[in-house]
C-alpha positions in Angstrom: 3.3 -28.6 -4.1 6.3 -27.6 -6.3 7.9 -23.9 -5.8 9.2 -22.4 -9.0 10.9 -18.9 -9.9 8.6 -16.8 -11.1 9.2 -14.3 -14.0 7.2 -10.8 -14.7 4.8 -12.5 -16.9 3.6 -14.8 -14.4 4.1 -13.1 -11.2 2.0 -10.3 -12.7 -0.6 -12.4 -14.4 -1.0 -13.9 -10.7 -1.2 -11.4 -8.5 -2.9 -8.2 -10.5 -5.9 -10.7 -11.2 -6.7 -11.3 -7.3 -9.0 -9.5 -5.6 -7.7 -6.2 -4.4 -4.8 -6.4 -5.7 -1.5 -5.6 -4.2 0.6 -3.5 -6.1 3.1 -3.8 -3.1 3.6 -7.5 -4.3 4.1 -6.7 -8.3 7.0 -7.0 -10.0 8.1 -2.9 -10.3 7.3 -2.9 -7.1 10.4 -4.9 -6.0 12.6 -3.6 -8.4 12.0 0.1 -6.5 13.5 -1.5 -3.5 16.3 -1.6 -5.2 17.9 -4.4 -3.1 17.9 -8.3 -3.6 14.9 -10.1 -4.3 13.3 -13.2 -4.7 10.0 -13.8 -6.6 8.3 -17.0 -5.6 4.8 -19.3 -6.7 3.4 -22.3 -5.3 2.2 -24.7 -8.0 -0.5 -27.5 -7.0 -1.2 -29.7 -10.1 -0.2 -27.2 -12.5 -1.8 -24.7 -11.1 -0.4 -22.0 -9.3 -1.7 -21.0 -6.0 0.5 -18.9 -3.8 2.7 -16.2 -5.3 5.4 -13.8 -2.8 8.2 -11.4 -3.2 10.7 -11.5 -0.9 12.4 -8.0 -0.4 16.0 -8.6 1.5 16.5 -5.8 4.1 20.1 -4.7 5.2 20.4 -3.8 9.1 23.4 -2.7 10.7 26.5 -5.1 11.8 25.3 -7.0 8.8 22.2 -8.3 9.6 19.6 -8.8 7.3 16.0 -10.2 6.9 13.3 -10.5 4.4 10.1 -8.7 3.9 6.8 -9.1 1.7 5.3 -6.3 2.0 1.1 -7.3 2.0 2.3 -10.8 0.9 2.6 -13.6 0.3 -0.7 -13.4 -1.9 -3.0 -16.7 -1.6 -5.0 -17.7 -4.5 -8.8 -16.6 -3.2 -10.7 -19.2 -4.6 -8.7 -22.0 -2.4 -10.4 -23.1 0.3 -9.2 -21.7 4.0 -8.5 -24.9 5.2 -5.7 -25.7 2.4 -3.8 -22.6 3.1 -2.2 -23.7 5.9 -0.4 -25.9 4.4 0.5 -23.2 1.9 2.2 -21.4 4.2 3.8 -24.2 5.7 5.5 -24.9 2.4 6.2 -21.2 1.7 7.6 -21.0 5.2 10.1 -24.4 5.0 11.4 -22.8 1.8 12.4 -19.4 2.9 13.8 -20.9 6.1 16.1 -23.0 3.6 17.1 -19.6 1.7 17.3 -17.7 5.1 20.4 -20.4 5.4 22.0 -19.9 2.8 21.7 -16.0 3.0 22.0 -15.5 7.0 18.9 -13.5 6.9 17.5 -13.5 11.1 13.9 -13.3 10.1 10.8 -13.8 7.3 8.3 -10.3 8.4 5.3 -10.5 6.5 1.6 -9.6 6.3 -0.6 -12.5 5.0 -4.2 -11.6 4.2 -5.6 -13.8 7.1 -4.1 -14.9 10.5 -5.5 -18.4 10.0 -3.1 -18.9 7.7 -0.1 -17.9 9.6 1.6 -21.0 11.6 4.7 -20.3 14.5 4.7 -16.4 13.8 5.3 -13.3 16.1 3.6 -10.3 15.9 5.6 -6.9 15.1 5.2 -3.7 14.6 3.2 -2.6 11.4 4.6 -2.0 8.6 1.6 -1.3 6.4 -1.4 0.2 7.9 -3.4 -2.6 9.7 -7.2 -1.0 8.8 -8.1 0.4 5.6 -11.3 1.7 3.8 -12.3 0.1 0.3 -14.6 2.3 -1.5 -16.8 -0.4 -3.9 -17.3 0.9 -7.5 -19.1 -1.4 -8.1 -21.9 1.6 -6.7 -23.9 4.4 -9.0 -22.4 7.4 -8.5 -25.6 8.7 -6.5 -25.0 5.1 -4.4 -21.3 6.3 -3.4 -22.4 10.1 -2.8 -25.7 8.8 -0.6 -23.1 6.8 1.5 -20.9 10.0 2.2 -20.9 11.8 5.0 -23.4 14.9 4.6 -19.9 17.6 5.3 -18.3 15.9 2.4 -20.7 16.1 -0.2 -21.2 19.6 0.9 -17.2 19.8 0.2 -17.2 18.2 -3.1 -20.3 20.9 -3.9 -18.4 23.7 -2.6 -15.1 23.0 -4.5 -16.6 22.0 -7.7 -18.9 25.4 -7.5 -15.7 27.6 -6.6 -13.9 26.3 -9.8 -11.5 23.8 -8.1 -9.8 21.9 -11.2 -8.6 18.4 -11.2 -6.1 17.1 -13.8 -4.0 14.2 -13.5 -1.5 12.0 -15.5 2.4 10.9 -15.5 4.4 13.3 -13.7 6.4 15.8 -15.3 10.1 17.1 -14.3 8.0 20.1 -13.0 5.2 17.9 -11.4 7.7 16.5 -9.2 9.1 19.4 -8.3 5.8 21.2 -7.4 4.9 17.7 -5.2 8.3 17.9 -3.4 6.9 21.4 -2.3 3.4 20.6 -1.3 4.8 17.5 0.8 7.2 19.4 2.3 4.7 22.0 3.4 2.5 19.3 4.4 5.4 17.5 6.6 5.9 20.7 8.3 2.3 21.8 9.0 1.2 18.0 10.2 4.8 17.2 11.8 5.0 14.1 10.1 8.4 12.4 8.3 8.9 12.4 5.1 10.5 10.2 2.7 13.3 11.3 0.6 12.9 13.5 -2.7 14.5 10.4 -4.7 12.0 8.4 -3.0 9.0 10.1 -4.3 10.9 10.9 -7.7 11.3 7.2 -8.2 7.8 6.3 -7.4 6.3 8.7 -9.1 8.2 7.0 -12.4 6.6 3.7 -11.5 4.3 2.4 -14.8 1.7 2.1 -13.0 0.9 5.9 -10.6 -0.8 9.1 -11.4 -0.5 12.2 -10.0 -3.4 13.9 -9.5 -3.6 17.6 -8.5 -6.2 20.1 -7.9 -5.6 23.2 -9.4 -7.4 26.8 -8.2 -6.4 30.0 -10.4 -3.3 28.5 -11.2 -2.1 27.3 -7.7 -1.9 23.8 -6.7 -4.1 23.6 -3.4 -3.6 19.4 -3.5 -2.0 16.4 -4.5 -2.1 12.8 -4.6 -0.2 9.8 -5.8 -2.5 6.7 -7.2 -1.7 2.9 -7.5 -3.3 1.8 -10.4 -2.6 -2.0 -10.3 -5.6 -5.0 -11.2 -8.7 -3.8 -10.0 -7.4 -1.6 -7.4 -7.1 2.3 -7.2 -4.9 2.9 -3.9 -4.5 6.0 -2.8 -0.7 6.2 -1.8 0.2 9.4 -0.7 -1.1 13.4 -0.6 0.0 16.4 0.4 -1.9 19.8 0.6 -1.0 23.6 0.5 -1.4 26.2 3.5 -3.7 28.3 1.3 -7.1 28.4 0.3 -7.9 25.3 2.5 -11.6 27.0 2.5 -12.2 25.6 -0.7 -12.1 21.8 0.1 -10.1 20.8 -3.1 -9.1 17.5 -1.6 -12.6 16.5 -1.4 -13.2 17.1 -4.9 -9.8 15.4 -5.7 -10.6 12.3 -4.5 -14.4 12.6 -5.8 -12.4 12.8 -9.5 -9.8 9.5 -8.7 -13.4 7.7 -7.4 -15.1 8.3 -10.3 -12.2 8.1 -13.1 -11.6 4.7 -11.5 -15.3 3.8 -12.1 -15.1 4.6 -15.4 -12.2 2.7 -15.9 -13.8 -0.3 -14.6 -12.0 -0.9 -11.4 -13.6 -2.4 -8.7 -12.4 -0.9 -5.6 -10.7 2.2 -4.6 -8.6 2.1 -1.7 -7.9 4.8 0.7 -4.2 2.6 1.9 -5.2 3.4 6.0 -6.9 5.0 8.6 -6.2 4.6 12.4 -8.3 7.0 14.5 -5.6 7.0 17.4 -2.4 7.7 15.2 -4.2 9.9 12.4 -7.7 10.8 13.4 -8.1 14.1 11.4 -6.9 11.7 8.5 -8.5 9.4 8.8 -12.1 11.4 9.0 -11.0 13.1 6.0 -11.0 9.2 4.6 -14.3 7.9 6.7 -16.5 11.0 5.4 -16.4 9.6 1.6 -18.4 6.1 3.0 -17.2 2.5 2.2 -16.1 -0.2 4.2 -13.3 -0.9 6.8 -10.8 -3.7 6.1 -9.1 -5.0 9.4 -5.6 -7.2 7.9 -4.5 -10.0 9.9 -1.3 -7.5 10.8 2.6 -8.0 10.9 4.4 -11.1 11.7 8.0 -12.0 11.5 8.6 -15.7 11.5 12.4 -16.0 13.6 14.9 -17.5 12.0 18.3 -16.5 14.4 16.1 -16.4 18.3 19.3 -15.2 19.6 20.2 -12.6 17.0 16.5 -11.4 16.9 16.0 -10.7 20.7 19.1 -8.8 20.1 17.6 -7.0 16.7 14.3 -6.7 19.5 16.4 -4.7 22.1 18.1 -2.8 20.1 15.0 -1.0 18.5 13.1 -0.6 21.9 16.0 1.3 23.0 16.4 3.2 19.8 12.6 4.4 19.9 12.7 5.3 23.7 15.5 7.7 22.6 
């Protein structure tokens, strides 16, 4: 197996055309972290088999490591027991940069554990359990499969004249989000990102904001990945008023069923975890569909010293 550079053309061909695809391994995707990165294949007899962006991460004192995010993406059709070896290979060659660039660690999330070799478990970045939505379903298939309060919802909303647009976001789209998360960071007592941050991924070629719209208020929102044959649901927020009408169950009724029609195959609600979010993630559960466990977070160590260090120093900081 030969590693080559890849460029947009490739890396995109690659990775948008596996199953589920992984806009957090496409090529806008890395340019949004703004920061170094590397953009790798595996090719096997011409073909290529293996794809992975490597984000570098800056940590205090200087230290840095790399990350790929829901990667490095494993060509489906190859058989499990050659992808070992694929990640051996991946893994000898990112050790070799992490030389060169003094990074302490690789942290990534491969698709299956049985492919990761000499790795340590971390804490999760991405959410480690999701629920895929197949479109593949009629309509009636995917309402059948609901929970009997969310249909109800959906009813209720679509008979109280709950609108749902959606599209690129405007200057005053953003602005209007900004104020919906805000309230919804407040009301839930969660942490946001930054306004830039939502500003910048809201320009990204491939999300839509949706909103749902009742007498001229925005009662929801929600920012969709539209990348292969995936819709992932990225982030929402909701207002304080008029939660009696349900519009985020109609909301997400619309994205399922433009996505249909669009001929995607899955629609992806990013995670649930009934410990950490549980009124979440029953908002998420009550629209059916199945639950996908991922193999979870790893870092393979580069600097042992320097990483037990890295270790400390973040136990401390989140006992604080």
């Amino acid at each position: 197996m030969d590693l080559i550079t890849l460029d947009k053309n490739r890396l995109e061909a690659f990775v948008a055309s596996e199953p589920h695809a992984q806009f957090l391994q496409s090529w806008e995707w890395g340019d949004f972290n703004l920061g170094q990165v590397w953009r790798w294949g595996l090719v096997d007899g011409g073909r290529l088999v293996a794809a992975v962006s490597l984000l570098k991460k800056v940590l205090p004192l200087g230290l840095t490591y790399f990350y790929s995010p829901r990667g490095p993406i494993i060509d489906a059709a190859l058989a499990l027991e050659r992808r070992p070896a694929i990640m051996e290979k991946l893994s000898a060659d990112i050790r070799s940069l992490a030389k060169k660039e003094g990074a302490m660690f690789w942290r990534l999330e491969p698709a299956e554990i049985s492919a990761a070799n000499n790795l340590r478990p971390t804490i999760e970045i991405q959410p480690r359990q999701t629920l895929l939505i197949d479109l593949s379903k009629s309509a009636a298939e995917l309402l059948s499969a609901m929970h009997p309060k969310t249909r109800y919802n959906i009813r209720l909303a679509e008979k109280k004249g709950v609108e749902i647009t959606h599209g690129r976001a405007t200057d005053q789209d953003k602005a209007a989000w900004w104020r919906l998360i805000s309230a919804t960071g407040r009301r839930d007592a969660f942490k946001l990102h930054g306004r830039k941050y939502y500003e910048r991924l809201l320009a990204l070629s491939f999300i839509e904001l949706w909103q749902a719209v009742y007498q001229g208020e925005v009662l929801a929102m929600a920012i969709v990945a539209n990348y292969g044959d995936t819709a992932t649901y990225v982030h929402g927020a909701s207002a304080d008023s008029q939660r009696q009408l349900m519009a985020p169950y109609l909301l997400h009724w619309q994205v399922i069923n433009l996505a249909k029609d669009q001929g995607l195959k899955y629609y992806d609600f990013y995670g649930i975890d009934e410990v950490k979010w549980p009124g979440v993630s029953r908002f998420k559960e009550g629209f059916g569909g199945q639950k996908l466990t991922y193999a979870g977070t790893f870092d393979l160590v580069f600097k042992p010293v320097y990483y037990r260090v890295y270790k400390l120093l973040r136990k401390v900081r989140r006992a604080l």
